[in-house]
Residue, then its C-alpha position, 0 to 999 in steps of 0.5 A: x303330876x308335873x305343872x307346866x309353868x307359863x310364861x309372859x315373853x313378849x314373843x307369844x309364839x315361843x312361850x307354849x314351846x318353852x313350856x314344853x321343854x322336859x326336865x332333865x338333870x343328869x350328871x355323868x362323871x369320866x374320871x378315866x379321860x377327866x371331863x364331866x358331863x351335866x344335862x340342864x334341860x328345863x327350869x332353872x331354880x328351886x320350885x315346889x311346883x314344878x320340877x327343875x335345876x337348881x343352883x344346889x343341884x350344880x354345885x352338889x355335882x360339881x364338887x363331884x367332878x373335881x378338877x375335870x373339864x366340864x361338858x354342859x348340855x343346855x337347853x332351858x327357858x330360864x327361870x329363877x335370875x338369882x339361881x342362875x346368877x348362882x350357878x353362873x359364878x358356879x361354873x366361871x369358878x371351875x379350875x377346868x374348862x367349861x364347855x357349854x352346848x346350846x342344845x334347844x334354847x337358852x333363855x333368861x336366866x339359861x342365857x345367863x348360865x350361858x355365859x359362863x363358857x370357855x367355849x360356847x358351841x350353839x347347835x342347829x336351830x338354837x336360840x339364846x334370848x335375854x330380857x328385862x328381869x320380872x316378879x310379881x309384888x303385893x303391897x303398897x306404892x313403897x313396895x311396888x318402888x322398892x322392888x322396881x330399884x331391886x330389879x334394876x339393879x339386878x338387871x345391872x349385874x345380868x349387863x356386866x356378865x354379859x358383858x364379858x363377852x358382848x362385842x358391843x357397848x353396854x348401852x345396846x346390851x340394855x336396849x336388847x335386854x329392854x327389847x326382849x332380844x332374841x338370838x339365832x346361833x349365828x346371832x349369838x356369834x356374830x355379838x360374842x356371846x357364842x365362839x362357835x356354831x354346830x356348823x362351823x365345828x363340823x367345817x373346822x374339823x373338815x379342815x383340820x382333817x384336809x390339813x393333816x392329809x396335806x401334811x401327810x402327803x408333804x412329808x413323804x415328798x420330803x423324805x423322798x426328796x431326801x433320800x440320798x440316790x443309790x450309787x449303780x453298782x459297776x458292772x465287771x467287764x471281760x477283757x477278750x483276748x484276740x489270736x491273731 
């Protein structure tokens, strides 16, 4: 029996959705054409009472894939900060290229593993969300201050990865994360977390298409205008001869 885990974003109305994103990790490795493909769908980290991703479960496939590029399929409500941090540096440390697709939603820690993307392609509909980190603490005022500086400085280290694509100052990245921030895929975008959207891709490759037509046609102009005109071929006339 699989246990749905619960979760306190401040935005209520996802939270049920979010519980009900299945899990899925599969890898798929094309070693022909030198490009992997992992599905990250669900939580991220190591749980006992849930199923879910972990950070071990991305390292073990991609020693599998060597060298090839990467294709990610993301869609994950998040979960473990320290799994994600993991898998984050995982993937930013991959030789090949990494290309990450938003398929659903990529929130807390998801957003996180998110980052680590050469190219960053949010699908229709999809969200990225980032927010405070959270835990649950037992004990006295000295633990409860304890993990409230961890926490801190575990959001500090979730800031600066932002940042390595945020097109904004780092205060307004902690004043979203504080504000519990969610992005569309244009959001995304337009900040610099993402490079692309499903859409753009589909016009991009529209353009490309006309740009190749266009070529086509202009270097047939050219090899027309080009080709040297035929000499006529002069015609032999008779010379009559005339009696008088």
């Amino acid at each position: 029996m699989t246990v749905k885990r619960k979760f306190g974003f401040k935005n209520q109305q996802h939270n049920k959705d979010l519980s009900s994103i299945p899990h899925n990790f599969a890898v798929n490795h094309d070693v022909e054409n030198g490009v992997s493909e992992l599905t990250i769908y669900g939580d991220i980290g190591d749980s006992w009472w849930w199923d879910s991703t972990s950070a071990v479960d991305v390292d073990n496939a991609l020693k599998n894939a060597g060298d090839n590029d990467l294709i990610v399929r993301l869609n994950s409500p998040g979960g473990s900060a320290f799994d994600g941090i993991a898998i984050y540096n995982r993937l930013n440390d991959h030789k090949g290229k990494v290309t990450i697709h938003v398929d659903g939603w990529a929130c807390s820690a998801a957003s996180v593993i998110a980052m680590a993307a050469d190219e960053l392609i949010m699908g229709a509909g999809a969200m990225l969300m980032i927010h405070e980190a959270s835990t649950i603490v037992w004990g006295n005022k000295g633990d409860f201050r304890k993990e409230a500086e961890l926490l801190e400085k575990l959001e500090d280290g979730i800031i600066d990865i932002y940042m390595t694509k945020a097109n904004i100052t780092r205060e307004e990245i902690r004043d979203m994360v504080n504000a519990e921030t969610w992005f569309s895929a244009n959001d995304a975008l337009e900040i610099g977390f993402a490079t692309s959207t499903s859409s753009t891709v589909e016009d991009n490759e529209e353009i490309t298409n006309l740009k190749s037509q266009m070529q086509a046609i202009q270097n047939e102009l050219d090899q027309i205008k080009n080709k040297e005109p035929e000499k006529p071929t002069p015609v032999k006339q008779n010379r009559a001869v005339r009696l008088f």
